[in-house]
C-alpha positions, 0 to 999 in steps of 0.5 A: 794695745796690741798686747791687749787684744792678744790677751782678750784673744786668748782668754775668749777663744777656748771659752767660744771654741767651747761653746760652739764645739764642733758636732761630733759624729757619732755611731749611735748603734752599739747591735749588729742586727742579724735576720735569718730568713726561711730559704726560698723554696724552689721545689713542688715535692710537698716534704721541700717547704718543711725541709726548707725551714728546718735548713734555716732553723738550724743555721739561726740555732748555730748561729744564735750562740753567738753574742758578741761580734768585734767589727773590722777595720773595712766595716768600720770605715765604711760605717763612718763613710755613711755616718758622713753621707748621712750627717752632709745629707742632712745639713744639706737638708736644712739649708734647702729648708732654709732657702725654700723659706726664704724665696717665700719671703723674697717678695714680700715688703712685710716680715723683715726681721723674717728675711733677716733672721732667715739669712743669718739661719742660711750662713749658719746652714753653709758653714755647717755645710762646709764643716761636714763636708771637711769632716774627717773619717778618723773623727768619726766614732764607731764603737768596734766590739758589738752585740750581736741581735738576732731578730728571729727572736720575736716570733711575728718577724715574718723572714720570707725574703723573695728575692735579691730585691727585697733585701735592700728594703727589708734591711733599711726598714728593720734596721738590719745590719746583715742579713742571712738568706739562700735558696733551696730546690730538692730534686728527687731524694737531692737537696741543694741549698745555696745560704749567702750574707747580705750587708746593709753596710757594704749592700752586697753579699759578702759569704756564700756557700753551697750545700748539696745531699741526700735527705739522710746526709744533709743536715751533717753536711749542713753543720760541716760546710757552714764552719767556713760560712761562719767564719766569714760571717764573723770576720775570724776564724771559730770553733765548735764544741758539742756537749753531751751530758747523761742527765739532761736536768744539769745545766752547762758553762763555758767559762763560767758563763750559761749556755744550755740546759742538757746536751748541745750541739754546736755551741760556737767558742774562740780558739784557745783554752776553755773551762766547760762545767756541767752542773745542776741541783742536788747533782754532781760536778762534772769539770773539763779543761779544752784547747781548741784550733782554729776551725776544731770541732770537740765533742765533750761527754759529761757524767753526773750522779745524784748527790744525796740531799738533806733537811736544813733548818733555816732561820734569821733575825729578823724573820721573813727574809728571803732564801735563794737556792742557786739564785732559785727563791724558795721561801722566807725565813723560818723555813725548811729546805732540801738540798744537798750543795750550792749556794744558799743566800739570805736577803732582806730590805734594810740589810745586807745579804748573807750567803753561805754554800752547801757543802762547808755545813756540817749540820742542818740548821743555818742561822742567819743574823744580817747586818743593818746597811750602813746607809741607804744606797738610793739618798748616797747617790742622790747626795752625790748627784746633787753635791756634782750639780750644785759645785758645777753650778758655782763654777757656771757662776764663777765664770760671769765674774771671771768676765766682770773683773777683767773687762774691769782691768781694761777699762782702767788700764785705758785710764791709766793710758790717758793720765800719761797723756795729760801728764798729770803724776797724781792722776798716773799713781791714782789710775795705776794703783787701781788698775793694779787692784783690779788686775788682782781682782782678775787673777783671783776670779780666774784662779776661782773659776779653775778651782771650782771647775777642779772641784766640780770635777772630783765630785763628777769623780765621785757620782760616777763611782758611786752610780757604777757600785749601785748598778752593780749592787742591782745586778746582784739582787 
């Protein structure tokens, strides 16, 4: 009997542990909330409020580059200490709830299945209670690397913070992360700024500079004295190249990636090498390899000059797709395009893009004959999607049978049992056999259900591929 329970243990406790799985506490935010505020003026002169906001618009343009932020080690344990508080916080909330209720009912002879249902509601409250409470930080999970939001972004965010007091209030009210705020007095020709960040998180000011000058020096001083200010912002030390190009219609790289039409300044990279392209339409490319120190400062000076454009005949069959010039649509297909180098892409519903560059055609006439897509990429999915469901939803009904069979075994095996007792030999071969039979039975129904579940798996493999290749294609288009 023993080896019985044993047995029955093994088999219902990873399906119960399942089924009552733990919460697992998560942090749902993948943003790093960023408000730049207006300085606080502190001056009466009439020039101080416009040089107050300009002070700030230059912080939030420098700092607006920036788009990704990789959280460190202290911030993401205290972000786990409040998913912790706030999850014990709410399960402390639900069995208050649940008490309140119930002291409703207490003296009430009617509404007993209330009172019972109530009471089984306040034991779950307490255990999951106890379980947030013994909840450990390392299970807890924060995703580290971060896209950095800057609020300024919508234009009827008001960024006035008045004082230290208000920061508490305005960070839990926007959901912001950080937030950059300061003050600043202009005595005479002399402004002096002080910019700090404030963390939600750590609800204190965690960088602070000092910035102080004469109206013609500032905002020189502005960009070197908040380098530091930077880099203890971001938790790692930055760099900084500005870009000067002659022709301000050409657009700039950094490792392939846009970051600016024309000249910039203050564009803020990583330490380390970098490939910083100028380009643009009908223009020359202009190519330069850097590596920067920690903290460096580089100014880079592009050259460009005009590439002679040409007439090209375009065409394809069939008619009317559409052309993109450097991912610009220009028209379909008969059509005529001045250019002189980039990329030139057809497409079409129903068939496959084609794309051909510029500067490898030695004529002006390009001829174009897309290919039928093989299938259609929205059924594929759909097919996938419904062959994951309908093997997951055999293997959801495997289980019930897994269940049957083996309290079937049981039920025999305890026959069996009793036939020793009477002594009966024919009685004993009789339950023995079919209680072999069924313990067959119970084996195949379980190898079943872990075939199924295998199964359902690789197609979950599958809709998974084929959901990425299709977002990929829509990123493309």
């Amino acid at each position: 009997m023993v080896r019985k329970l044993l047995l029955l243990t093994y088999i219902l406790i990873p399906l119960f542990a399942f089924g009552v799985e733990d919460k697992m506490l998560r942090d749902s935010s993948t943003e790093w909330n960023v408000l730049v505020t207006d300085l606080i003026c502190n001056s009466s002169q009439e020039e101080a409020p416009y040089i107050s906001q300009t002070l700030s618009s230059a912080v939030y343009r420098n700092l607006s580059v920036i788009k990704k932020h990789r959280m460190s080690d202290e911030e993401i344990a205290a972000r786990r200490e409040t998913i912790k508080a706030e999850y014990v916080d709410e399960c402390q909330k639900a069995l208050s709830k649940s008490y309140q209720e119930y002291d409703a009912l207490l003296f009430q002879d009617k509404d007993l299945n209330r009172k019972i249902n109530l009471k089984s509601t306040i034991s779950k409250d307490k255990r999951m209670l106890r379980k947030a409470n013994r909840k450990k930080l390392e299970k807890i999970y924060v995703q580290r690397d971060r896209d950095i939001v800057f609020q300024n972004e919508a234009e009827e965010k008001n960024t006035v913070i008045r004082g230290p007091i208000e920061l508490a209030t305005r960070a839990k009210k926007d959901n912001l992360d950080y937030i950059v705020w300061g003050t600043m007095k202009l005595v005479e020709d002399v402004v002096v700024a002080e910019i700090s960040l404030y963390s939600a998180l750590f609800k204190k000011d965690l960088a602070s500079t000092r910035i102080t000058g004469d109206l013609e020096t500032i905002y020189h001083e502005l960009d070197k004295e908040l380098d530091v200010f930077y880099s203890d912002m971001l938790g790692k030390p930055w760099s900084k190249i500005n870009v000067a190009v002659n022709d301000e219609d050409v657009d700039v790289f950094v490792d392939g990636n846009f970051v600016s039409a024309g000249s910039l300044s203050n564009i803020i990279l990583e330490p380390g090498e970098h490939i910083v392209m100028a380009t643009g339409n009908n223009k020359s490319e202009d190519v330069k390899q850097i590596m920067l120190e920690e903290n460096q400062s580089a100014d880079i000076d592009f050259k460009v000059e005009p590439v002679e454009s040409k007439l090209f005949a375009i065409s394809s069959f069939p008619t009317g797709a559409d052309v993109y010039y450097n991912s610009v649509w220009q028209g379909q297909t008969p059509m005529i395009l001045n250019g002189a180098k980039g990329e030139v892409v057809i497409s079409k519903e129903g068939y496959q893009n084609s794309r051909v560059f510029l500067d490898e055609i030695k004529g002006n006439t390009l001829d174009f004959f897309p290919q039928k897509e093989v299938f259609n990429k929205d059924d594929y999915l759909l097919d996938k999607r419904n062959d994951f469901y309908k093997n997951l939803t055999w293997f959801v009904l495997s289980i019930p049978v897994a269940f049957f069979t083996y309290a079937n075994y049981l039920a025999y095996d305890d026959l069996h049992d009793r036939a020793k007792g009477t002594g009966d030999s024919h009685e004993i071969h009789r339950t023995a056999r079919i209680r072999n039979y069924s313990q067959y039975g119970y084996y195949g129904a379980l190898f079943l259900s872990v075939t199924l579940f295998t199964n359902a798996m690789f197609y979950l493999k599958d809709y998974i591929i084929a959901g990425q290749s299709y977002n990929n294609d829509r990123r493309k288009k």
